[in-house]
C-alpha positions in Angstrom: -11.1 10.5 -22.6 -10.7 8.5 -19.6 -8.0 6.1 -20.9 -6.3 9.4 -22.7 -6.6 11.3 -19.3 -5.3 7.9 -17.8 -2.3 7.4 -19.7 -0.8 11.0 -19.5 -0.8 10.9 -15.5 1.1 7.5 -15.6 3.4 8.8 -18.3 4.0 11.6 -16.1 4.2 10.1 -13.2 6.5 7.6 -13.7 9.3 9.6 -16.1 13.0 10.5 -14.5 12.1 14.1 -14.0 9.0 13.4 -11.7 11.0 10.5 -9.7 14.1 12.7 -9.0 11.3 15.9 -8.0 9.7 13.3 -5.4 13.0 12.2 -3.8 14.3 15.4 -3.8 11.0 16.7 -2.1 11.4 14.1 0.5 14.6 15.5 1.7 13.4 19.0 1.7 10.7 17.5 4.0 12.5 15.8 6.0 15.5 18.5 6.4 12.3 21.2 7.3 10.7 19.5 9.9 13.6 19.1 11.3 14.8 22.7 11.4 11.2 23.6 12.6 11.5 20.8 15.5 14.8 22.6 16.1 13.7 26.0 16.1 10.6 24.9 18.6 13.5 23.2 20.7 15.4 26.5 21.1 12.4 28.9 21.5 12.9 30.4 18.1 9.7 29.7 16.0 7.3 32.1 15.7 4.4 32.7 18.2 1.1 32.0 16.1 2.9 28.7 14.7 4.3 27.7 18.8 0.8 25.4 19.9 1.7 24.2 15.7 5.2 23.4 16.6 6.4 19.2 17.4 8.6 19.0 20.0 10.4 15.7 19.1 12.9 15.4 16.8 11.5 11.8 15.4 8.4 13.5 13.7 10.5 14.2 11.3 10.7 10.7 10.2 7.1 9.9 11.1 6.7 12.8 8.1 8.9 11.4 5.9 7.6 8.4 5.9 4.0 9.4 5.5 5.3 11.2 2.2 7.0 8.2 0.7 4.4 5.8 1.7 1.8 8.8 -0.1 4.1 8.5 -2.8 3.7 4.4 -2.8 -0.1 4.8 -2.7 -0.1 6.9 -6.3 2.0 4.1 -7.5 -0.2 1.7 -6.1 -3.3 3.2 -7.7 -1.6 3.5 -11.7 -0.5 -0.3 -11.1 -4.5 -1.2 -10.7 -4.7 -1.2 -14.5 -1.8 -2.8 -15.2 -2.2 -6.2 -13.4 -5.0 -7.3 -10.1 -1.9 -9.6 -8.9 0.5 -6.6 -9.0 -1.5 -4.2 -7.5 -2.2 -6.5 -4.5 1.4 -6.7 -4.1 2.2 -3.1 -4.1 -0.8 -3.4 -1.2 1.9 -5.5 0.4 4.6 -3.6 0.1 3.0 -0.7 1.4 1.5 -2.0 4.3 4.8 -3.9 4.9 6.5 0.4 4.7 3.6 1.2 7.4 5.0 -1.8 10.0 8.2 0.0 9.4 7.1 3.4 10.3 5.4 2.5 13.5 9.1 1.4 14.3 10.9 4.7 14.1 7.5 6.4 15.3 7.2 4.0 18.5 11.5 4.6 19.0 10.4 8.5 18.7 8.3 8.0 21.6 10.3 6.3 24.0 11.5 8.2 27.2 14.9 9.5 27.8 17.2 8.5 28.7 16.3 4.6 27.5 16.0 2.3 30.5 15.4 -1.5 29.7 12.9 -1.9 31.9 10.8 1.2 31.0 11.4 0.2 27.3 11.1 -3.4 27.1 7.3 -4.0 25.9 7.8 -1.2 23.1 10.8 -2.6 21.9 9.4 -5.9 21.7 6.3 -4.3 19.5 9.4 -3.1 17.7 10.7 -6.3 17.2 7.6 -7.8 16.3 6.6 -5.2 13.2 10.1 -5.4 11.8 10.0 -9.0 11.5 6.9 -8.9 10.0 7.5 -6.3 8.0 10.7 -8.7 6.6 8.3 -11.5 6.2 6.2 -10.4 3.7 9.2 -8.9 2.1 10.5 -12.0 1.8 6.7 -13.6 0.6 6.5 -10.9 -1.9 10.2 -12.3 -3.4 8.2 -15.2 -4.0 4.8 -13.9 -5.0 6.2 -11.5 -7.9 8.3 -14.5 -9.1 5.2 -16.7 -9.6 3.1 -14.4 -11.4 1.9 -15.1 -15.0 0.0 -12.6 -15.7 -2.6 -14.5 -17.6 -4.8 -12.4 -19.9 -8.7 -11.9 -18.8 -10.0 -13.4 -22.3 -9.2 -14.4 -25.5 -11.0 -11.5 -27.1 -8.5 -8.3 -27.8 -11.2 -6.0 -27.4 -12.8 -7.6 -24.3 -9.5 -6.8 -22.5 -8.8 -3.7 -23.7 -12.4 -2.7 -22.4 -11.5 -4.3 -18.8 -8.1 -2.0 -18.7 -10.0 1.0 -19.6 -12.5 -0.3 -16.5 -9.7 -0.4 -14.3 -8.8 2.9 -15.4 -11.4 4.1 -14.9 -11.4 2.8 -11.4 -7.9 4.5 -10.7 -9.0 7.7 -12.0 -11.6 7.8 -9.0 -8.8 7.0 -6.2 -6.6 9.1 -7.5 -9.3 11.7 -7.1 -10.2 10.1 -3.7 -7.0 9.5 -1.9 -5.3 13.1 -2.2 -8.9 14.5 -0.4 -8.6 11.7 2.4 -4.5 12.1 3.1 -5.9 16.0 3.6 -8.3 15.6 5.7 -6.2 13.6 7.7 -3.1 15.7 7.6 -5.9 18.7 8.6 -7.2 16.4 11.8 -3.8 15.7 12.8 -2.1 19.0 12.5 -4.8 21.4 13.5 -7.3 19.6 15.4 -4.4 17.3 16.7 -7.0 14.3 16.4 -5.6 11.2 15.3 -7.4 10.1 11.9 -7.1 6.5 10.6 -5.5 8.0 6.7 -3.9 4.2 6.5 -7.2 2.4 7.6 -9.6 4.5 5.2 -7.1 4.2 2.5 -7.3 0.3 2.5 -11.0 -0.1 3.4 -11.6 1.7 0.0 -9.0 -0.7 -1.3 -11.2 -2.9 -0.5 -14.6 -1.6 -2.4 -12.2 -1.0 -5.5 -10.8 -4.9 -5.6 -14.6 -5.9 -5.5 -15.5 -3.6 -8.1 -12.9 -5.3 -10.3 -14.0 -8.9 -9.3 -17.8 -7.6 -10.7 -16.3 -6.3 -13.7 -13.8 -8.6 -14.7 -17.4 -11.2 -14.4 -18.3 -9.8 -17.4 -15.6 -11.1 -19.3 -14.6 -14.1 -17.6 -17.1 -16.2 -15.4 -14.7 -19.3 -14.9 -14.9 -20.1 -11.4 -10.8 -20.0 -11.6 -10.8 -16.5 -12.3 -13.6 -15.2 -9.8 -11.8 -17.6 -6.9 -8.6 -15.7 -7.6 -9.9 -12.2 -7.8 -11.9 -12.9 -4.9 -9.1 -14.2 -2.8 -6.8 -11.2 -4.1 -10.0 -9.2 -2.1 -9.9 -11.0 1.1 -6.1 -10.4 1.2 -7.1 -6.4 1.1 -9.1 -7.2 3.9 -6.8 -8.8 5.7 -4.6 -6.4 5.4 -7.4 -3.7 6.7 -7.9 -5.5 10.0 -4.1 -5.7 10.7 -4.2 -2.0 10.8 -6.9 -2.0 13.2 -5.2 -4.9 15.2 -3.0 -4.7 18.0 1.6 -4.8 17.5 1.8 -8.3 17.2 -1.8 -9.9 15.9 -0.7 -6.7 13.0 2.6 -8.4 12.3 1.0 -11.8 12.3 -1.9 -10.9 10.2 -0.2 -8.6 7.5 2.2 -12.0 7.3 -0.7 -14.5 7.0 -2.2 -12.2 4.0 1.1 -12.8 2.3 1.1 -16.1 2.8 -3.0 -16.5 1.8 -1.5 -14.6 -1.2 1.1 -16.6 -2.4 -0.6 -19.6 -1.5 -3.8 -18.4 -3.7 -1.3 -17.9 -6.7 0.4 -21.2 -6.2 -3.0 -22.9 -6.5 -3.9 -20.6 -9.6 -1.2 -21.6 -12.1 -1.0 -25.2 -11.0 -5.0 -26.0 -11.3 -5.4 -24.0 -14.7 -6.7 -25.0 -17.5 -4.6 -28.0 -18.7 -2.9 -27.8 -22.0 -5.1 -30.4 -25.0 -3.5 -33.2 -25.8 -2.9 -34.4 -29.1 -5.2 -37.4 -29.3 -3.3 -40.6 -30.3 -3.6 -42.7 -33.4 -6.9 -45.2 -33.8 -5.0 -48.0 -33.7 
């Protein structure tokens, strides 16, 4: 029921019809929070919905991003049972989106109009996010292109039992996330509380990617495999203490996961199992 359940969301998910509804949702978004900014600019929104109402423009793209990178997570969650290495590289890719939104959300901040002096140390922060957010995009080039996507065991039925784990797995974020990107929306809109959605999201990352290295024991114990899925772990953590960290140790750290990343595949497929040998002739 699981793996049924499992596959009908994915197919779902990932058909034409459902992409075009999310990009076209993401405009409407965008195009609404911007009228309502607009309306709140010229006095016009309604009273009840006034202490509601942003007053810069740029929260409209703080918004906009939050959906697409919400939109990134669901992806990130189906790709769990697909492949560990890919999954840890959508964890790249999204973290490498958030560096970019804290760009356009630091630029919505700044006062007006810009004076270099005023502006200098945020633009630098700028500076800094961007280039690591181009860093690991550039690492992730690389990463993808050295995958393998070695199979778990030998045994058919041994790694159809660890997909329907990992299914299992992405059944329970999937669950998870949607109540934790609520809560957060609910803090920040209502209570106007900031609430760590990004940082919760990848500490349970984090107890998911161990989970897999405990299950994925039971089918292979070569110290190869558990190195690998153990270092795909430490890169989630990583990644969860750049979000914590200040503008630049965040842009340094998000770059040195990649880097731990690539390195740990790198290592992977060139200190595998060697090919046997034919023996050669008894002379």
């Amino acid at each position: 029921m699981i793996e049924s359940t499992f596959d009908r969301l994915e197919a779902a998910w990932e058909s034409a019809t459902a992409r075009r509804i999310v990009a076209d949702a993401l405009v409407a978004i965008f195009v609404l929070v911007l009228v309502v900014v607009e309306l709140g600019a010229l006095g016009l929104e309604p009273t009840a919905l006034r202490a509601f109402t942003p007053v810069n423009h740029f929260f409209a793209v703080e918004v906009a991003f939050y959906a697409l990178l919400a939109y990134e997570v669901v992806g990130l969650v189906f790709g769990i049972a697909r492949s560990v290495a890919n999954a840890a590289g959508k964890q790249f890719e999204i973290f490498s989106l958030i560096l970019l939104r804290q760009s356009f959300e630091s630029f919505g901040h700044l006062p007006v109009p810009l004076v270099w002096a005023d502006v200098r140390g945020t633009a630098l922060e700028m500076l800094a996010a961007c280039s690591g957010a181009l860093a690991i995009f550039v690492l992730l080039g690389f990463y993808y292109r050295a995958q393998r996507h070695e199979p778990l065991s030998g045994d058919t039925r041994d790694r159809a039992s660890f997909i329907r784990a990992k299914k299992a797995i992405a059944l329970l974020l999937l669950v998870v996330f949607p109540l934790v990107g609520l809560e957060a929306a609910w803090g920040q809109l209502v209570r106007r509380e900031e609430r760590a959605f990004f940082e919760t999201l990848y500490t349970l990352l984090v107890f998911a990617d161990v989970l897999v290295v405990l299950i994925s024991a039971r089918y292979s114990a070569t110290y190869r495999v558990v190195f690998r899925n153990s270092g795909v772990a430490v890169s989630t953590v990583l990644l969860r203490l750049a979000l914590a960290a200040p503008p630049y140790a965040s842009a340094l750290l998000g770059t040195a996961s990649a880097l731990f990343a690539l390195a740990l595949t790198f290592a992977y497929n060139s200190f595998g199992t060697p090919p046997q040998r034919r023996s050669a002739p008894a002379p």
